[in-house]
C-alpha positions as CSV (number, residue, x, y, z in Angstrom):
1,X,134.3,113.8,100.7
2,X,131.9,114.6,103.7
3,X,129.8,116.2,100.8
4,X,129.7,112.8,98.7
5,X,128.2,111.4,101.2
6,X,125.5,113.7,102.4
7,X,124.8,116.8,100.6
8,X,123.2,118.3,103.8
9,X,126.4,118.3,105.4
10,X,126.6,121.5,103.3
11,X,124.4,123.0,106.3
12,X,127.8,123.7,108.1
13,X,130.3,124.8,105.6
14,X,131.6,127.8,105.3
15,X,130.2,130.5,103.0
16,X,132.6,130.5,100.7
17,X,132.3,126.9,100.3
18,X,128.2,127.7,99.7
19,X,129.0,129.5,96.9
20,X,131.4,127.1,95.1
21,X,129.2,125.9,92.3
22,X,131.3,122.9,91.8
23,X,131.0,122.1,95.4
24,X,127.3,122.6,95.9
25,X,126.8,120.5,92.7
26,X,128.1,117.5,94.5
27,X,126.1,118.2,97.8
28,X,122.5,118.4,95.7
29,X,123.3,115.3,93.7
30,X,124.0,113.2,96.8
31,X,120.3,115.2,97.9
32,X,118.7,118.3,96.2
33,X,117.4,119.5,99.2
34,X,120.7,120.6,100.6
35,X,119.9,123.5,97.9
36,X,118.8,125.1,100.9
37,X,122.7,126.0,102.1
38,X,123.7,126.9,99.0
39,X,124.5,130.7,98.3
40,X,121.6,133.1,97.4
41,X,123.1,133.4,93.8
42,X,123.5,129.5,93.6
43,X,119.4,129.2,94.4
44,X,119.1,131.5,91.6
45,X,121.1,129.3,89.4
46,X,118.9,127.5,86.7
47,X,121.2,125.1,86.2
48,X,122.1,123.7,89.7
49,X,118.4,124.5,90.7
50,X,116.9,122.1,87.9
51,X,119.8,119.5,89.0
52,X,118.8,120.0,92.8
53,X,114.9,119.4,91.6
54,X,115.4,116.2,89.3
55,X,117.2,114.9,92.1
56,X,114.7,115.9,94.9
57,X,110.9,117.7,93.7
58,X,110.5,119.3,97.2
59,X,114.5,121.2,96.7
60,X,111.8,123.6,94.9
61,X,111.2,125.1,97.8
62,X,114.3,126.3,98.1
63,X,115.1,127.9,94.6
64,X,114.8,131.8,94.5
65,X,111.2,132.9,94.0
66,X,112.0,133.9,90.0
67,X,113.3,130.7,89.0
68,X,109.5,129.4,91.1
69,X,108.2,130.9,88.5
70,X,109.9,129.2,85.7
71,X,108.0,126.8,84.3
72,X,111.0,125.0,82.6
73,X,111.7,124.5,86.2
74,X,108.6,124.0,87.3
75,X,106.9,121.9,85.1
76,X,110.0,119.1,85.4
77,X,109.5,119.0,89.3
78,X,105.8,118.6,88.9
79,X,105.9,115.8,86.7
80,X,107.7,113.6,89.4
81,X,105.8,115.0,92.2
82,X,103.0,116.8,92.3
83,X,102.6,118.3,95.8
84,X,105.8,120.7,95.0
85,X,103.0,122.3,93.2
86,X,103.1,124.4,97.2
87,X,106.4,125.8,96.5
88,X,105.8,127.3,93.0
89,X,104.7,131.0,92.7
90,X,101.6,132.2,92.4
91,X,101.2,132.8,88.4
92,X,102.5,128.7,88.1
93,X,99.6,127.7,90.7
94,X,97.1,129.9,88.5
95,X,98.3,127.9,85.2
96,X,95.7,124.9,83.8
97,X,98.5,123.3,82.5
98,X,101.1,123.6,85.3
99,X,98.0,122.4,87.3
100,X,97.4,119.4,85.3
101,X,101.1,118.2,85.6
102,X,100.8,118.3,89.2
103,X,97.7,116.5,89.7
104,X,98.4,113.8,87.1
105,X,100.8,111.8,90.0
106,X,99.7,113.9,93.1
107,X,95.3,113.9,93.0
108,X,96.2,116.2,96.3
109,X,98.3,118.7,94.8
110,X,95.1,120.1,93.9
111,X,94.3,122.0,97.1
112,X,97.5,124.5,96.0
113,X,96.4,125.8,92.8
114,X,94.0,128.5,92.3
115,X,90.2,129.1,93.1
116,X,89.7,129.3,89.0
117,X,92.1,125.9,88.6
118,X,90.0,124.3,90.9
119,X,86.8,125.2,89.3
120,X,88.3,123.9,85.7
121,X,86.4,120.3,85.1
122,X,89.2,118.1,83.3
123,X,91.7,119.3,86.3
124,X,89.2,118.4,88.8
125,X,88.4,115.1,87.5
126,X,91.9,113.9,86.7
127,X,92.5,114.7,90.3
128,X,90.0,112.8,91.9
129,X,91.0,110.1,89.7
130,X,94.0,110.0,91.0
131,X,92.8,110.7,94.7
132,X,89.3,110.7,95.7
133,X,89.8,112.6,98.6
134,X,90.6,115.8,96.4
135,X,87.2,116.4,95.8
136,X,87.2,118.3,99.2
137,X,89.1,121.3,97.2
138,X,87.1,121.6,93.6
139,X,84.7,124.1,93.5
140,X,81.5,124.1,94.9
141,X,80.1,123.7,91.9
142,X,82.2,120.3,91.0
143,X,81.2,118.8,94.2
144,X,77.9,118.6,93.0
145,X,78.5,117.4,89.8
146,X,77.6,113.9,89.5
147,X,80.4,113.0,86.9
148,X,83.1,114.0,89.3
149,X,81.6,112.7,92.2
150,X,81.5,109.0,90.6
151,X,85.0,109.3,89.6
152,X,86.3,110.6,92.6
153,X,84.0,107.6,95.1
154,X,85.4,105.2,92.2
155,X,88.6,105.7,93.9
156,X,87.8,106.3,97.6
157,X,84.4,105.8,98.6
158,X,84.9,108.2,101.6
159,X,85.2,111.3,99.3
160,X,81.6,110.9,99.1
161,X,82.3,113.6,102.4
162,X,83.2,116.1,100.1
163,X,79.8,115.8,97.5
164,X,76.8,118.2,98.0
165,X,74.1,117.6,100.1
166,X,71.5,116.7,97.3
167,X,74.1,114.3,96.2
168,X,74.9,112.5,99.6
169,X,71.5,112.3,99.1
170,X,71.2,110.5,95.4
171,X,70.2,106.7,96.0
172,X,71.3,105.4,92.7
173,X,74.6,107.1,93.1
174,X,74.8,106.1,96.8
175,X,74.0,102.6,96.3
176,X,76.5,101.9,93.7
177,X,79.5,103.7,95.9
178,X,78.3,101.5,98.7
179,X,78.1,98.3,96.3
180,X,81.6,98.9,95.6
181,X,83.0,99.9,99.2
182,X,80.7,99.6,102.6
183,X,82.4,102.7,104.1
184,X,81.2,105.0,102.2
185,X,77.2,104.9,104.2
186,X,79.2,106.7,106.6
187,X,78.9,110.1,104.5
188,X,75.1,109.2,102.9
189,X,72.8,111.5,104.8
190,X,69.7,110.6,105.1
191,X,70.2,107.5,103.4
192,X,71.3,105.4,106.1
193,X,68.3,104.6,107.0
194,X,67.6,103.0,104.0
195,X,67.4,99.3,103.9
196,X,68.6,98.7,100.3
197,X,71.7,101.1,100.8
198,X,72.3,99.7,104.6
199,X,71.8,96.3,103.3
200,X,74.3,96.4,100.3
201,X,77.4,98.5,102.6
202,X,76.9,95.6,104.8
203,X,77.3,93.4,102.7
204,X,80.0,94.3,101.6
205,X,81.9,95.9,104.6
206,X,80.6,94.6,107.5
207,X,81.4,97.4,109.9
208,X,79.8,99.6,108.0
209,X,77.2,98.6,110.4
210,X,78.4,101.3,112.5
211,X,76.7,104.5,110.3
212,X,73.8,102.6,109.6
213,X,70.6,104.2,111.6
214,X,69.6,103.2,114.7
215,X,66.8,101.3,113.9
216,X,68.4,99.2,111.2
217,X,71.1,98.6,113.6
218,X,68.1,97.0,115.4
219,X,67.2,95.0,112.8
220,X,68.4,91.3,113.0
221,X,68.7,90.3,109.3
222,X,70.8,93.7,108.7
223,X,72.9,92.5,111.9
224,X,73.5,89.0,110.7
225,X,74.0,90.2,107.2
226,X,77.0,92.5,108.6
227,X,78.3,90.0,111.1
228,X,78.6,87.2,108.2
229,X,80.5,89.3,106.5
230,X,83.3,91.0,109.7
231,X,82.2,89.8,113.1
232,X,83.5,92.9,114.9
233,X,80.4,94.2,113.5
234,X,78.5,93.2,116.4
235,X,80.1,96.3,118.6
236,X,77.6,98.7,116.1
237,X,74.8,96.1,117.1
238,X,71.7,97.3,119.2
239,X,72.1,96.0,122.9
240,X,69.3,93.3,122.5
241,X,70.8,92.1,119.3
242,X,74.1,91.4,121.0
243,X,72.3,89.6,123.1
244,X,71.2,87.3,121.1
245,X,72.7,84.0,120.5
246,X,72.4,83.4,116.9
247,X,73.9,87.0,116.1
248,X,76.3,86.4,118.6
249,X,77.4,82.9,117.2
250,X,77.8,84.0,113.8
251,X,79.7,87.1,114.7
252,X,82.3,84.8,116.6
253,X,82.3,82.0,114.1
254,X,83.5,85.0,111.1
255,X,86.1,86.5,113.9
256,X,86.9,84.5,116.9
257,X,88.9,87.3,118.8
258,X,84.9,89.6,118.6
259,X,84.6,86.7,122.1
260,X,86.1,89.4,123.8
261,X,83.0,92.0,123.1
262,X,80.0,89.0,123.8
263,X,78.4,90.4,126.9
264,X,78.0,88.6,130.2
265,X,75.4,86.6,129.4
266,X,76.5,84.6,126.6
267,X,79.9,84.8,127.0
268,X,79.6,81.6,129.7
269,X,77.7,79.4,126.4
270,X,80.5,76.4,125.7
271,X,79.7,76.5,122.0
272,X,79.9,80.1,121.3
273,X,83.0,80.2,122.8
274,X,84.3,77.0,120.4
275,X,83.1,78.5,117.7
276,X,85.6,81.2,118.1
277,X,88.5,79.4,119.2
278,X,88.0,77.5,115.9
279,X,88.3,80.5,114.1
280,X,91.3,82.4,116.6
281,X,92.9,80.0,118.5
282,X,94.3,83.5,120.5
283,X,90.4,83.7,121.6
284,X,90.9,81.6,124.4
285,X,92.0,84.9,126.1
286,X,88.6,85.4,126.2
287,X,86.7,82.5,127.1
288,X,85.5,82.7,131.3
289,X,87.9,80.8,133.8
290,X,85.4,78.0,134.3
291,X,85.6,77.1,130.2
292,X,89.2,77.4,130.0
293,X,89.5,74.9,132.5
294,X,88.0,72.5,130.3
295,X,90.6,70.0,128.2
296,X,88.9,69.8,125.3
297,X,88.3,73.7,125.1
298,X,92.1,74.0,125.4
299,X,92.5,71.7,123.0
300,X,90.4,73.5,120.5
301,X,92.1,76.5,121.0
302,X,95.6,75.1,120.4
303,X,95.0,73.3,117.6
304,X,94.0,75.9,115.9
305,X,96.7,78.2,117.4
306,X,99.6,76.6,119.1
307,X,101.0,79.6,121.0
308,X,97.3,80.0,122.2
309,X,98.3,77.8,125.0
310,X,99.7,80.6,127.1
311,X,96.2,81.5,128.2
312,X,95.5,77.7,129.5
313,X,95.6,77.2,132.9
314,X,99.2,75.4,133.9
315,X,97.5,72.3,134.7
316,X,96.3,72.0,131.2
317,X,99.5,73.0,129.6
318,X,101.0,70.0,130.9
319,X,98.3,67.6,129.7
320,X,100.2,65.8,127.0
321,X,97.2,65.8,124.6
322,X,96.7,69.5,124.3
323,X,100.9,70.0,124.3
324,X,100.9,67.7,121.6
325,X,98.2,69.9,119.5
326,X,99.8,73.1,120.4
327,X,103.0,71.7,119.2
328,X,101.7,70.6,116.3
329,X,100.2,73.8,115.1
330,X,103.2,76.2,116.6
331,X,106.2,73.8,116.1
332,X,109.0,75.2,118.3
333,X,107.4,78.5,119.2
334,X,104.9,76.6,121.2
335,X,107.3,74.8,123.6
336,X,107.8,77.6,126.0
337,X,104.2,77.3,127.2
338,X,104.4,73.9,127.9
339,X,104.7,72.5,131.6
340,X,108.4,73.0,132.8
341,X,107.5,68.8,133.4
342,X,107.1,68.1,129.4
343,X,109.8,71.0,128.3
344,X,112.6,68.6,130.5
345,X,111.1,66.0,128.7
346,X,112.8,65.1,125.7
347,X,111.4,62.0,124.4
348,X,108.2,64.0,124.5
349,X,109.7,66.7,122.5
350,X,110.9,64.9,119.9
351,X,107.6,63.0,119.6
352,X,106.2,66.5,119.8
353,X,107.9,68.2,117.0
354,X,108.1,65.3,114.6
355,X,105.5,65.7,111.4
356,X,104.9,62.0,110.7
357,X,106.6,60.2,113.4
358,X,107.7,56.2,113.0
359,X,105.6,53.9,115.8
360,X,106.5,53.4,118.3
361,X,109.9,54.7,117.1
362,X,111.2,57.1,120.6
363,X,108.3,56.2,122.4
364,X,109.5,52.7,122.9
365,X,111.0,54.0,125.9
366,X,107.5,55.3,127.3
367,X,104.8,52.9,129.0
368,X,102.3,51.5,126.3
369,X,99.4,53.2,127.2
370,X,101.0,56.5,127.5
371,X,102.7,55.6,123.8
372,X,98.9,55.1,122.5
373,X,97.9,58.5,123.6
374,X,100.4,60.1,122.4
375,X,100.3,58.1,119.4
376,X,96.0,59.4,119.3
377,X,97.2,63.2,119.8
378,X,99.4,63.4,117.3
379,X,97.2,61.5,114.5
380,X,94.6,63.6,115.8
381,X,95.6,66.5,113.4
382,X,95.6,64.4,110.4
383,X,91.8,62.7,111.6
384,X,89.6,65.2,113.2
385,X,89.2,67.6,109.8
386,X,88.0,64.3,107.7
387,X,86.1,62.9,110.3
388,X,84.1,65.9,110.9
389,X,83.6,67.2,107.2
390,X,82.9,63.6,106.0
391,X,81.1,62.0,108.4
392,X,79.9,64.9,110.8
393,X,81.6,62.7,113.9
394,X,83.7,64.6,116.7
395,X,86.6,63.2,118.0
396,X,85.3,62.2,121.6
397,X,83.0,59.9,119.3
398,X,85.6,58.4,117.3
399,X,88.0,57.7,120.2
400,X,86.7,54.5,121.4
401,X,87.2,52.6,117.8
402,X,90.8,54.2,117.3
403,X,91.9,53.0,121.2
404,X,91.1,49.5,119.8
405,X,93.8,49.4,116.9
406,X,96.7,47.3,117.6
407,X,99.7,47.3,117.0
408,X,100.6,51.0,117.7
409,X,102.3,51.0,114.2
410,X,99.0,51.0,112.2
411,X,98.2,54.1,113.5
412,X,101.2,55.9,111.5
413,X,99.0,55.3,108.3
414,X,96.4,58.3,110.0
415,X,99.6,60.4,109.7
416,X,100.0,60.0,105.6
417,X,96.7,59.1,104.4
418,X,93.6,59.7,106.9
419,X,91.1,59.4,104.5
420,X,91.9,55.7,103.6
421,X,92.6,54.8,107.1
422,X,89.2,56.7,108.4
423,X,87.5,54.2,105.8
424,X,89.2,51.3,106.6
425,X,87.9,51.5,110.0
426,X,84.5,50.0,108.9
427,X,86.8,46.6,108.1
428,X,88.7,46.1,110.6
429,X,88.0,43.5,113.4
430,X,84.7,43.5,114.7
431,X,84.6,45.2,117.8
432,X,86.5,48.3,116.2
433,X,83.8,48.0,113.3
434,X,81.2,48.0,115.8
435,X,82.7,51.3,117.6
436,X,82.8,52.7,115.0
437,X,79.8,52.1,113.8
438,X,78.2,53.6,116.7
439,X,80.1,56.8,116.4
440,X,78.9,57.4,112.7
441,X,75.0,56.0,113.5
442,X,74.5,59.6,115.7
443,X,74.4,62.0,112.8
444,X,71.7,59.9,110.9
445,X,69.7,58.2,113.5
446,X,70.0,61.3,116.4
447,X,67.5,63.7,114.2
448,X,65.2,60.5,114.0
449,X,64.7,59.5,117.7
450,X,64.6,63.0,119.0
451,X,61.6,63.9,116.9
452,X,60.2,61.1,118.7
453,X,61.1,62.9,122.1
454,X,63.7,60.0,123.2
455,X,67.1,61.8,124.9
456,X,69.7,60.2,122.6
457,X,72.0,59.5,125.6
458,X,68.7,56.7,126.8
459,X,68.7,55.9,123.0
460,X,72.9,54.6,123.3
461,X,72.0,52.3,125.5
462,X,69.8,50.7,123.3
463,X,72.4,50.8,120.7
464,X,74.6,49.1,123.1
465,X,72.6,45.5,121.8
466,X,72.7,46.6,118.3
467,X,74.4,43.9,115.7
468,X,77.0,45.1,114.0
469,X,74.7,44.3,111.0
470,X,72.0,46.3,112.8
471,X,74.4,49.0,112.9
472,X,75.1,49.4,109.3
473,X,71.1,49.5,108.7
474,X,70.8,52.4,111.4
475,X,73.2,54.3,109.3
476,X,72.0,53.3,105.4
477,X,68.4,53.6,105.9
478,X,67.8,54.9,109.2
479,X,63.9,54.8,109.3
480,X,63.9,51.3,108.3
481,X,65.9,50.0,111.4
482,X,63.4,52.2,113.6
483,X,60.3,50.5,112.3
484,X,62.2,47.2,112.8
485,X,62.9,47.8,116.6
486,X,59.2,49.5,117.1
487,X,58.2,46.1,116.1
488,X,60.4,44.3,118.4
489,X,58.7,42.9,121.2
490,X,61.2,40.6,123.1
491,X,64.9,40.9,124.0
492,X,67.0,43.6,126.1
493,X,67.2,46.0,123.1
494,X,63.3,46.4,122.2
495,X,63.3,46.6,126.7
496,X,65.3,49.4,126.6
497,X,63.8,51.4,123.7
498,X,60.3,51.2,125.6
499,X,62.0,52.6,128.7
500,X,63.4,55.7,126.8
501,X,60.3,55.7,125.1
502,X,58.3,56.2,128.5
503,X,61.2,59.2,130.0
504,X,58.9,62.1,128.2
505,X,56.2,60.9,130.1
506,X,56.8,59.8,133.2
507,X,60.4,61.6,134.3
508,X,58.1,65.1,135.4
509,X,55.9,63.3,137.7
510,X,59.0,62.1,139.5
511,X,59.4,63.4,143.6
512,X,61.9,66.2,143.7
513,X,65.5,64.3,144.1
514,X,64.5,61.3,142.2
515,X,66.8,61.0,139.8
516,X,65.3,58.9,136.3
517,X,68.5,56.5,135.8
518,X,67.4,55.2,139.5
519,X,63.6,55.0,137.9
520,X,65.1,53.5,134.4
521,X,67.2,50.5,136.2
522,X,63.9,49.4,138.3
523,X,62.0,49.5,135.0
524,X,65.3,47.0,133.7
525,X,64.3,44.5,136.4
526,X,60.5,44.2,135.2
C-alpha cells in the first residue's frame, strides 16, 4: 500500500522486497525513479527498466550500464526527454541518430553527445532550433557558420555569445538579430558602437541601452529612442543625459516607478514627478516630501493607484477628495490607508465604495456643501479623462462651472454618461456657461497672447469682462476676438488688456520689493 502511494518508499524496504519484481513494478509506476532501490538484477531487467523510463526519462540513470546502451531503451526515453541523453553510455551519445532524438525536445541535450555529434550540421541546427543557447556546444566550426547562427539567434538572440568573432562582427546578421530582440547588442563586438545596430536594439528593447558604447549612450536621440520604448533605460544613460529634463520626462512618462533613479536635481520638478504618478500611481514613493504634501499630487497618484495612498502624508489621507479617488481605483483594498477619521465613517464609506451612487441618496445625512464635494470627487473619475483628451482642460479649470450645478442630483448623469453631460455644460444657465467657457478659452487663446509676451494669469482678468458671446468667439476663432479687443479703446476690458500688455515692459524696471499687482491696480485707477 505504502508502495502505491510513493514508489520511493521502496528506498527502505527490505532486500528481499527490492528484488520482488511484482513489488518493484508497483513502486516505478507510482515513479520510475524509485528504480534506483530496486535490486541489481531488477536494474538489469529490460522490462521493468523500459516501464520505470516511460514513466520517468531520468529513471535511466539508474538502469545497469548494458541496458544504457540499449537503444530500444534508450531511444524511447529520449524521445520524451532529451537531457537523459547524460545517462546513456558512451556508444548511444556517439550515435547521429540517438543524438537527434534527444535534441529534437531537449536543444540542450546537445552538450552530452560526442565531439563528432556535435560537429554533424543537421544535429546542430535542429538543436539550436530548439534552443538557441546550444550553440555554445557545436563545434567550432558550426559557430561560425552563418546558417546555424541565424537559426539558433532566431530563437534566443543571446546565443549570438556563442558565434565566432567575425560573426559577432557581421552587420547584416547583427542588425537583423537585434531587429528581432534588443538583447542581443549585448554580445555584438565591435558593433555596438554602431548607430544603425544601437539604434534598432533600442528600439526595440529599450534596455538594451545598457551594451551600447559609451558614446552613443551619450547621444540624446539614441537615449530618447530607448527611453520611449522602457524608461528604466535611463540608468544606462550618460550622467548629463539624465540630467536632462526632456530625457528625464519621457523616461518617467513610459515607466513611472524609473522616479526613483531621477537624480537630485530634477527629481524636485512638479511635472516630472506627475507624469510618473500618471503612469504608476506606486511612484509616489518616490516623489520628495515637499511634493507629496501637495493635494493634488496625492490625488494624481491615487487615482491612478488606489493603494498608492500609503505613501501620502496622514493629513492627506484623510482629505475626502483624494480618499474618494483612492477608493475608487482600489475599492476595498484602499480603505486601510485612509484616516482612522473617514475608516469610522460609514456614510463616507458607502459613498466611497459605491460605482454610480444615487444623489444625494446617503449623503442626505451629510451638510450640503460637504455632499457637493463629495458628489465632485466621485464624478471626478468619470470627467477628468474626457475633459482632458477632448478639450485639453484640467480639472482645477473645470471646477468652478461644475460647483454651479444645482440640484446635486444632476451631477449623477457625470457618473453614466460624461461625455453628454461635459457638452451640455455649454447650455446650461448662464453663469455655468460662462465658467465654463473660460475653462475651455485657455487651450486656444493661451498660445495666442503669450506670443505676444502677456502672462496669461494678467490676461484672465481681462477675460473676467468677456461676454459670454465674446467667449464663444475666443474659442471658435481665437485671432479674430484678439484683433477685436486690440481695437477696443474704451471700457474696463480693453483697460486691462493695455495693462498686461505694458508688464513685459515695465515690471524689470520696478525697485527691488515692488511687487507688479501693486503697480497693475494704480494703473486700474488711471
Amino acid at each position: 500500500l505504502a508502495l502505491a502511494q510513493s514508489g520511493l518508499a521502496l528506498k527502505d524496504a527490505s532486500e528481499e522486497i527490492r528484488a520482488d519484481k511484482d513489488i518493484v513494478v508497483v513502486a516505478i509506476e507510482q515513479d520510475g525513479l524509485s528504480l534506483a532501490y530496486a535490486s541489481e538484477e531488477l536494474r538489469d531487467d529490460p522490462e521493468v527498466v523500459m516501464l520505470a523510463t516511460e514513466q520517468n526519462p531520468q529513471a535511466l540513470e539508474h538502469a545497469s550500464e548494458e541496458l544504457r546502451d540499449d537503444l530500444e531503451i534508450v531511444c524511447p526515453a529520449l524521445r520524451s526527454d532529451g537531457s537523459a541523453l547524460r545517462f546513456a553510455s558512451e556508444r548511444a551519445r556517439r550515435d547521429r541518430d540517438v543524438v537527434l532524438d534527444a535534441v529534437a525536445n531537449c536543444g540542450m541535450a546537445l552538450c552530452w553527445a560526442s565531439e563528432k555529434v556535435r560537429a554533424d550540421r543537421e544535429v546542430v541546427s535542429l538543436a539550436v532550433e530548439r534552443c538557441g543557447g546550444a550553440l555554445a556546444y557545436a563545434s567550432e566550426q558550426l559557430r561560425g557558420d552563418e546558417r546555424v547562427v541565424r537559426v539558433a539567434a532566431r530563437q534566443d538572440a543571446m546565443a549570438l555569445e556563442y558565434a565566432s568573432w567575425e560573426l559577432r562582427n557581421d552587420h547584416e546578421l547583427v542588425l537583423d538579430i537585434v531587429e528581432r530582440d534588443g538583447r542581443g547588442l549585448k554580445f555584438a563586438a565591435d558593433l555596438r558602437d554602431n548607430d544603425e545596430i544601437v539604434n534598432a536594439a533600442v528600439r526595440e528593447t529599450g534596455q538594451a541601452l545598457a551594451d551600447a558604447s559609451a558614446r552613443l549612450r551619450q547621444d540624446k536621440k539614441v537615449v530618447l529612442r530607448a527611453v520611449r520604448e522602457d524608461g528604466r533605460a535611463l540608468l544606462f544613460a550618460a550622467p548629463e543625459l539624465r540630467s536632462d529634463r526632456e530625457v528625464v520626462m519621457a523616461a518617467v512618462s513610459q515607466h513611472g516607478a524609473t522616479l526613483a533613479h531621477v537624480l537630485e536635481e530634477l527629481i524636485h520638478d512638479a511635472e516630472i514627478c506627475r507624469a510618473a504618478l500618471a503612469q504608476n500611481g506606486m511612484a509616489l514613493a518616490y516623489v520628495p516630501e515637499e511634493l507629496r504634501l501637495d493635494r493634488e499630487t496625492v490625488i494624481a497618484a491615487a487615482t491612478q493607484k488606489g493603494i498608492a495612498l500609503q505613501y501620502a502624508p496622514y493629513a492627506l489621507r484623510g482629505d475626502t477628495e483624494a480618499a474618494i479617488a483612492a477608493v475608487n481605483e482600489g475599492g476595498e483594498e484602499a480603505v486601510q490607508y485612509l484616516s482612522l477619521d473617514l475608516q469610522r465613517d460609514p456614510v463616507f464609506i458607502e459613498f466611497a465604495l459605491s460605482q454610480n451612487p444615487e444623489l444625494p441618496g446617503v449623503l442626505a445625512s451629510k451638510p450640503k456643501p460637504l455632499a457637493r464635494k463629495l458628489a465632485l470627487a466621485k464624478a471626478r473619475r468619470f470627467l477628468e479623462p474626457y475633459i482632458k483628451e477632448e478639450h485639453e482642460i484640467e480639472w482645477l479649470e473645470a471646477l468652478p462651472a461644475l460647483r454651479m450645478i444645482e440640484p446635486i442630483k444632476e451631477l449623477e448623469v457625470a457618473f453614466t454618461d460624461p461625455e453628454s453631460f461635459v457638452e451640455g455644460l455649454s447650455k446650461r444657465p448662464e453663469e455655468i456657461a460662462k465658467a465654463w467657457a473660460l475653462a475651455r478659452v485657455r487651450p486656444v487663446l493661451r498660445p495666442l497672447v503669450e506670443a505676444q509676451g502677456v502672462v496669461w494669469e494678467d490676461f484672465l482678468v481681462v477675460l473676467r469682462f468677456a461676454t459670454l458671446k465674446d467667449l464663444g468667439m475666443a474659442i471658435d476663432t481665437p485671432e479674430e476676438f484678439l484683433q477685436n479687443l486690440a481695437a477696443k479703446r474704451v471700457g474696463p476690458q480693453a483697460k486691462w488688456y493695455l495693462i498686461a500688455q505694458l508688464r513685459p515692459g515695465l515690471e524689470p524696471l520696478l525697485p527691488e520689493g515692488l511687487p507688479w499687482s501693486d503697480v497693475a491696480k494704480v494703473l486700474d485707477a488711471v
